[in-house]
C-alpha positions as CSV (number, residue, x, y, z in Angstrom):
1,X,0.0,0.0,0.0
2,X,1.1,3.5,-1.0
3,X,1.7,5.7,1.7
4,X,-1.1,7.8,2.6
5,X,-1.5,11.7,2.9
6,X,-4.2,13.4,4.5
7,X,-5.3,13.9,1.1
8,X,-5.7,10.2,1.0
9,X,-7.1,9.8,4.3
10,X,-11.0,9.5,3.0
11,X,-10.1,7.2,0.2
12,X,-7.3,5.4,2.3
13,X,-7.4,5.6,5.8
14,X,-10.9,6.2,7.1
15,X,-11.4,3.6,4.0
16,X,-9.9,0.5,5.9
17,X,-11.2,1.6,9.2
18,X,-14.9,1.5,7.6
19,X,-14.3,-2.2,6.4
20,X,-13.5,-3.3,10.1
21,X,-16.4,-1.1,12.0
22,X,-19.0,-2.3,9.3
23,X,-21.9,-4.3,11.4
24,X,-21.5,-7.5,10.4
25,X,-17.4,-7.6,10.3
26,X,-17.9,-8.6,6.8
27,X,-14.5,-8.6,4.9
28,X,-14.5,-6.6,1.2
29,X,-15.4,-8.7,-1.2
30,X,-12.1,-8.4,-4.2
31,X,-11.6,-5.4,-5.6
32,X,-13.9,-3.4,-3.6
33,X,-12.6,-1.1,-1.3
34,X,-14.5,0.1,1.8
35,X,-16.1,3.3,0.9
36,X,-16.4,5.7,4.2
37,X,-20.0,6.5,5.3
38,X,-20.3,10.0,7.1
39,X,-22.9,12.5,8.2
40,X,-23.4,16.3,8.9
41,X,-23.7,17.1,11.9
42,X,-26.0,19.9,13.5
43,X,-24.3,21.0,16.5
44,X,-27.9,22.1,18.2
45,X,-28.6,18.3,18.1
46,X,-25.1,17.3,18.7
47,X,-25.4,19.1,21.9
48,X,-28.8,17.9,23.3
49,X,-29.4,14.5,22.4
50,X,-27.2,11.5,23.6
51,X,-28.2,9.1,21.0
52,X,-27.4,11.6,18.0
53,X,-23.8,11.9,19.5
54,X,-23.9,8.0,20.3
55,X,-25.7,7.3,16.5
56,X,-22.0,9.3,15.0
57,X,-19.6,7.2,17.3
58,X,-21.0,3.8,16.1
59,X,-21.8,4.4,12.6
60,X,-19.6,7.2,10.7
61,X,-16.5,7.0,9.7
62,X,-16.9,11.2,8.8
63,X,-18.5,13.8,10.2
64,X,-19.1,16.9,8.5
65,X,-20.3,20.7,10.2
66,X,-23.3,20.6,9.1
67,X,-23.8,24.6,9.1
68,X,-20.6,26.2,11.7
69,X,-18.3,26.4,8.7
70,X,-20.3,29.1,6.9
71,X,-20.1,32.6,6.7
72,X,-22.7,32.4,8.7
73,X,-22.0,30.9,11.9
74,X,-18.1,32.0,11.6
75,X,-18.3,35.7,10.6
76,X,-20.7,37.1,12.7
77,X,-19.3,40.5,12.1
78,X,-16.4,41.3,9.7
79,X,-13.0,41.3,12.3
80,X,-14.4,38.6,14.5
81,X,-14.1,34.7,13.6
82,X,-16.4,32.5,15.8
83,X,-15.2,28.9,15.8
84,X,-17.1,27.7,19.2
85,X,-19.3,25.3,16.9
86,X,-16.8,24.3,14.4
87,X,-14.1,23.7,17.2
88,X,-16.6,21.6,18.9
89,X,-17.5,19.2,16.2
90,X,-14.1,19.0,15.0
91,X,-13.0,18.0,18.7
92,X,-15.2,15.2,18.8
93,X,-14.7,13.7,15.4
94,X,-10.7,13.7,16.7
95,X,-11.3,12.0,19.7
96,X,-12.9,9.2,18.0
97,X,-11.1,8.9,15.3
98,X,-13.3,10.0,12.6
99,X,-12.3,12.0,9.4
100,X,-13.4,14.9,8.6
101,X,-14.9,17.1,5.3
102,X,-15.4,21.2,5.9
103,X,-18.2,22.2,4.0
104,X,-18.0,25.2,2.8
105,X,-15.4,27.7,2.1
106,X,-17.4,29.9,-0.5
107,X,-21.4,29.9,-1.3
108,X,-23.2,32.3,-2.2
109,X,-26.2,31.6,0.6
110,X,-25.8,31.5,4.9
111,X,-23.8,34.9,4.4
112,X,-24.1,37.1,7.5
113,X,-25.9,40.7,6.7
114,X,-22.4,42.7,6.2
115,X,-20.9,40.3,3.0
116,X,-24.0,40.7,1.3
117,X,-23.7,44.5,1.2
118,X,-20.2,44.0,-0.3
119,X,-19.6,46.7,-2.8
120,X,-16.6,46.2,-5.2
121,X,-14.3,43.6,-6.3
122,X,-11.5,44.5,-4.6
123,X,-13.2,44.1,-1.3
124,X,-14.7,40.7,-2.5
125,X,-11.6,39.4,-3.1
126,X,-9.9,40.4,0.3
127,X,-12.6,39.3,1.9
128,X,-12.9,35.9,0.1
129,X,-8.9,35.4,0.4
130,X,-9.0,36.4,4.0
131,X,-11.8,33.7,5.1
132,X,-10.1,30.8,3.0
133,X,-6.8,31.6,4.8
134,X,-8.3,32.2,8.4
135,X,-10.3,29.1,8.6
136,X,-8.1,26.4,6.3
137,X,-5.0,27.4,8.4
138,X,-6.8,26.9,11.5
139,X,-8.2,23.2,10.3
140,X,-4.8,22.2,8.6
141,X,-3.9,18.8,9.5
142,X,-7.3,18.5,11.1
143,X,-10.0,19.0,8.1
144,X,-9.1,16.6,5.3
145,X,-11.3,17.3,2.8
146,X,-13.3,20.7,2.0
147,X,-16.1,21.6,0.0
148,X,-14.0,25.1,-1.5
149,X,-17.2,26.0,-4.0
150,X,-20.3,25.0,-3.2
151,X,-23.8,24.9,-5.5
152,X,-21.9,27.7,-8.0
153,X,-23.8,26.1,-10.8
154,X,-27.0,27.9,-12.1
155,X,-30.1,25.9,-11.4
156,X,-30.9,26.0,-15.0
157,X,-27.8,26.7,-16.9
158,X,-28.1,29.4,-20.0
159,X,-26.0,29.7,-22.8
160,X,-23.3,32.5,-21.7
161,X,-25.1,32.0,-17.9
162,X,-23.8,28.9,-16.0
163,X,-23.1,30.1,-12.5
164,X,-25.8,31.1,-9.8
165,X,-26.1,34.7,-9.6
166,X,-24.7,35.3,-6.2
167,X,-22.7,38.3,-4.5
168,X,-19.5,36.8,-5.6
169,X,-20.5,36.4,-9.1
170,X,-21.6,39.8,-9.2
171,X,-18.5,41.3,-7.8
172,X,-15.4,38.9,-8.9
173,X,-17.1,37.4,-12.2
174,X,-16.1,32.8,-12.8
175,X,-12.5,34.4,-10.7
176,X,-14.3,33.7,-7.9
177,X,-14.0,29.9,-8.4
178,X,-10.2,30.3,-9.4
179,X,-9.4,32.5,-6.0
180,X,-11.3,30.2,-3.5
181,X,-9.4,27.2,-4.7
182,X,-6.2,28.7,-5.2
183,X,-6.2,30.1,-1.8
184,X,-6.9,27.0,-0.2
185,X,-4.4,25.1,-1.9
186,X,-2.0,27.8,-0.9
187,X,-2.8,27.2,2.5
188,X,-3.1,23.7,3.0
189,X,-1.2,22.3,-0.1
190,X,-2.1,18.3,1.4
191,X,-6.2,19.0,1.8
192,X,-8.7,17.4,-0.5
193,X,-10.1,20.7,-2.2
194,X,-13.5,19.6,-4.2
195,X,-16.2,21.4,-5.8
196,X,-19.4,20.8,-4.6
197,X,-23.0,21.0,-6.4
198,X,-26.4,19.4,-6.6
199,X,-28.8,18.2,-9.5
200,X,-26.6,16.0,-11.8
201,X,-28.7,12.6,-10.9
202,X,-31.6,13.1,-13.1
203,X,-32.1,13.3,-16.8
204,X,-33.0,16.4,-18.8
205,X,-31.4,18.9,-20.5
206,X,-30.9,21.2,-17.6
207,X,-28.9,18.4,-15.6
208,X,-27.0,17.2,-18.9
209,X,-25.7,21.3,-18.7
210,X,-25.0,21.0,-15.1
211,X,-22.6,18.3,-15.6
212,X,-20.9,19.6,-18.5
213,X,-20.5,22.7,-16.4
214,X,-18.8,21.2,-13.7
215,X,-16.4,19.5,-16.4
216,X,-15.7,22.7,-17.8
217,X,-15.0,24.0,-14.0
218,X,-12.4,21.3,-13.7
219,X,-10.8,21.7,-16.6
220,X,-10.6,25.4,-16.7
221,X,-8.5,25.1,-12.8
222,X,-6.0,21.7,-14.6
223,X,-5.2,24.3,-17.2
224,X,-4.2,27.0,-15.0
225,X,-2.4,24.6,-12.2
226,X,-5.0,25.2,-9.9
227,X,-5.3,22.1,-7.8
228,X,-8.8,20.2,-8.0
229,X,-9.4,16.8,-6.5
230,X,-13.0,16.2,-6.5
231,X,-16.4,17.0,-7.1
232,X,-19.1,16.8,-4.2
233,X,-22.7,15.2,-5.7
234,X,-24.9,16.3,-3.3
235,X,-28.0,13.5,-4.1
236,X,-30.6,15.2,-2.5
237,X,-33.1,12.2,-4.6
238,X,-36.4,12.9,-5.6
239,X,-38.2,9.4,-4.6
240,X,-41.0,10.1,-7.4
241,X,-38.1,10.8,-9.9
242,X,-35.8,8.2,-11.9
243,X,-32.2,8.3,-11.5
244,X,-30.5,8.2,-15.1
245,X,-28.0,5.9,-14.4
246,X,-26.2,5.8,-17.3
247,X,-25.8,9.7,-17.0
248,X,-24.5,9.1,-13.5
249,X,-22.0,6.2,-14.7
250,X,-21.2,8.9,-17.3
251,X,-20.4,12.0,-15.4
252,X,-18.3,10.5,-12.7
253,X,-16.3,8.3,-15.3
254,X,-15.9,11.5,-17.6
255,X,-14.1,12.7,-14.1
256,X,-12.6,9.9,-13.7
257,X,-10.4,10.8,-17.1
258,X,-9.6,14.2,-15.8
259,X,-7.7,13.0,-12.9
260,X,-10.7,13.4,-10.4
261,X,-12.7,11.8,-7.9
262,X,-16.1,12.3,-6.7
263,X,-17.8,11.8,-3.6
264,X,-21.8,11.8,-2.3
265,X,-21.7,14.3,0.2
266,X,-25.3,15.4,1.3
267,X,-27.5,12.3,0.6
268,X,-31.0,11.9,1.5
269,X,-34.5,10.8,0.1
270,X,-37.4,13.4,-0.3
271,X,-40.1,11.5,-0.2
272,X,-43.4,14.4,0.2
273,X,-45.2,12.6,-2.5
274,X,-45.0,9.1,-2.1
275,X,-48.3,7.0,-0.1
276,X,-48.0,7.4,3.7
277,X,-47.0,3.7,4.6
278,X,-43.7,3.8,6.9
279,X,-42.7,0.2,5.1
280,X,-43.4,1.3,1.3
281,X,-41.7,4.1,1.6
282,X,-38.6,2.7,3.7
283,X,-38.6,-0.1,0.8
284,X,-38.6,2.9,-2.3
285,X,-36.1,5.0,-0.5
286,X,-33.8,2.1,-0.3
287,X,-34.6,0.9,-3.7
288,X,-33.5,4.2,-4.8
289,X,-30.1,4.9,-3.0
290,X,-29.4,1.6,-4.4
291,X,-30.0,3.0,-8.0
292,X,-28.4,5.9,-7.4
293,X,-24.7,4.7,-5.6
294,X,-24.4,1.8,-8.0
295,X,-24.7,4.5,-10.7
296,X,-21.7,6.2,-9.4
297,X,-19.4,3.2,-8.5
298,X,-20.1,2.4,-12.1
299,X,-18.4,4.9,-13.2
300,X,-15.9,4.6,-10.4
301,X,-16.0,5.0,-6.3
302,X,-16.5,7.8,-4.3
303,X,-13.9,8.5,-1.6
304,X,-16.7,8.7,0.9
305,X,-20.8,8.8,0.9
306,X,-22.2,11.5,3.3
307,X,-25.6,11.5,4.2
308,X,-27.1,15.3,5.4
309,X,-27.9,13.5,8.9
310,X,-28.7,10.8,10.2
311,X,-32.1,10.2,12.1
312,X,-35.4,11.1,10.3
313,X,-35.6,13.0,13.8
314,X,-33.9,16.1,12.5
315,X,-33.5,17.1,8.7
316,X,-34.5,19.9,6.3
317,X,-36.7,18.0,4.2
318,X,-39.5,18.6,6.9
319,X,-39.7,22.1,6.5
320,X,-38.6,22.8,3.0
321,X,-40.7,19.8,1.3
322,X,-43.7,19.5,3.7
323,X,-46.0,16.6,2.8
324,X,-49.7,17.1,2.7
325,X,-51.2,14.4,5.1
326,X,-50.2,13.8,8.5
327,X,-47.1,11.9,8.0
328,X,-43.5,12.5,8.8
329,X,-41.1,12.7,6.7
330,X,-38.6,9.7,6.3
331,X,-35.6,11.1,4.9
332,X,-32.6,9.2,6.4
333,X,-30.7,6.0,7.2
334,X,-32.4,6.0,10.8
335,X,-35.8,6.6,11.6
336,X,-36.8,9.3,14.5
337,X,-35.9,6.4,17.4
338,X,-32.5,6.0,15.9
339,X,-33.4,2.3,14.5
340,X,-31.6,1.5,11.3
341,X,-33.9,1.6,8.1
342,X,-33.5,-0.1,4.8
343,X,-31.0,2.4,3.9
344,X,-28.4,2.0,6.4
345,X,-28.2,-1.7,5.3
346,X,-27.7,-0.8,2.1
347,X,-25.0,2.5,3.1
348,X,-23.6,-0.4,5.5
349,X,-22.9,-2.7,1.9
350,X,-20.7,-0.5,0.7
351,X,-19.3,0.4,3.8
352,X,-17.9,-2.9,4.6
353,X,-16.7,-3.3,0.9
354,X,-19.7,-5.7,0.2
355,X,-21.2,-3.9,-2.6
């Protein structure tokens, strides 16, 4: 085995330690290599519930911050960096062993009042440059893997628009791709730097352009030296809409030629318009990650698969995709008593190197 960098460490390291904390023990079946199942983490939770911070120990291999790496939660006001969340969540994942992926370094949403009412470029950029350098430095040899960009791509892409209109679009123009990733590389030449985006599961025009951007993204940074590792697919799956799985296969192995990895980072199941039954919709959610994840190892394997949380208990899908009868929600690998669903067994399959 080659030696392995913290660069390595999600593909490698937290890889092998997957294999021998998967349920059943099982060992990886021939060329399949352990892929490391993670979560995000919402430090509320983290801090009041027992189970939630038991439910991480037992059955990720990363944790993510869920929301106390953005602008957000760090930048409060412009000369003040608060890392009380951040520093907590990374503390734990350290102390047991678990790898960890910062999400995010640059978005254009959860910026605090003060960034959005950013005037020129040359602010942007000092601002932007400042952030990356604050918080990678502070996380280097810690943080493996970050999300640099994050959800840059237009919803629906149009010719001459392919990037969301956001404040650091308006200001710095595609640079501010180039800057966030080549500041981050400065800083922490060994970290994972990957851009992350959503929508490329699904068929349609829009999502073929979404892809195809993201290409372009990557190949635009290889031309100018500017280090890119991987790209985050988000998978936030639509249960009453088909995966196009040779698109998937597709996309990651058209990556896979440019030198670059992927890796699921916030998956989860929507599942507002499916029939109310807990066991149907258990069975189609399951059905579905299946689908999607042998897809992507298709067209080769992700360095980790990250789920955005854990327990049906607490996720965004409730609010932002409320369903119209009575039921809950069902989102997750575990329902709201922390019991493992149909999902986790099949996350745990490629966990152990079994799928």
């Amino acid at each position: 085995m080659k030696a392995i960098s913290r660069r390595d460490v999600l593909g490698g390291a937290a890889g092998i330690a997957a294999a021998a904390l998967a349920g059943d023990g099982a060992a990886a079946a021939p060329g399949r290599a352990p892929i490391p199942y993670g979560s995000a983490a919402q430090i509320e939770t983290f801090r009041a519930d027992a189970r939630y911070r038991d439910a991480l120990v037992r059955l990720c291999d990363v944790i993510v911050p869920m929301n106390d790496l953005k602008w957000e939660a760090l930048r409060h006001d412009r000369a003040r960096f608060d890392f009380s969340g951040a520093d907590e969540l990374v503390g734990f994942a350290l102390k047991h062993g678990k790898a960890l992926r910062g999400h995010a370094l640059l978005w254009g949403m959860a910026l605090p009042p003060w960034a959005r009412q950013m005037a020129s470029r040359a602010e942007a950029e000092r601002e932007l440059t400042r952030h990356i350098e604050v918080v990678v430095d502070r996380y280097k040899g810690k943080i493996a893997t970050w999300d640099v960009v994050n959800e840059v791509i237009a919803f629906e892409p149009k010719p001459g628009e392919p990037y969301r209109d956001t404040i650091w679009q308006r200001l710095l123009g595609p640079d501010h791709i180039e800057i966030a990733f080549r500041t981050a590389a400065r800083v922490d030449p060994k970290a994972r730097l990957v851009l992350n985006d959503f929508n490329f599961e699904e068929a349609g025009p829009g999502i073929v352009a979404r892809r195809r951007i993201a290409i372009d993204i990557v190949r635009r940074l290889q031309d100018k030296g500017i280090p890119i590792h991987g790209v985050g697919m988000q998978a936030h799956l639509y249960a009453e809409n088909a995966i196009d799985s040779e698109g998937v296969q597709g996309f990651v192995a058209d990556l896979g030629k440019l030198g670059v990895g992927v890796e699921v980072t916030e998956l989860d199941v929507i599942d507002w318009k499916l029939p109310p039954d807990t066991g149907l919709r258990d069975q189609a959610a399951a059905k579905l990650v299946t689908t999607y994840l042998e897809a992507v190892v298709a067209g080769g394997r992700p360095k980790a698969i990250v789920t955005w949380g854990l327990s049906d208990r607490h996720s965004w899908v409730h609010e932002t995709f409320p369903r119209k009868d009575p039921a809950r929600a069902r989102p997750l690998p575990l329902d709201e008593d922390y019991r493992p669903k149909p999902m986790m067994q099949v996350l745990e399959r490629y966990r152990s190197g079994r799928a």
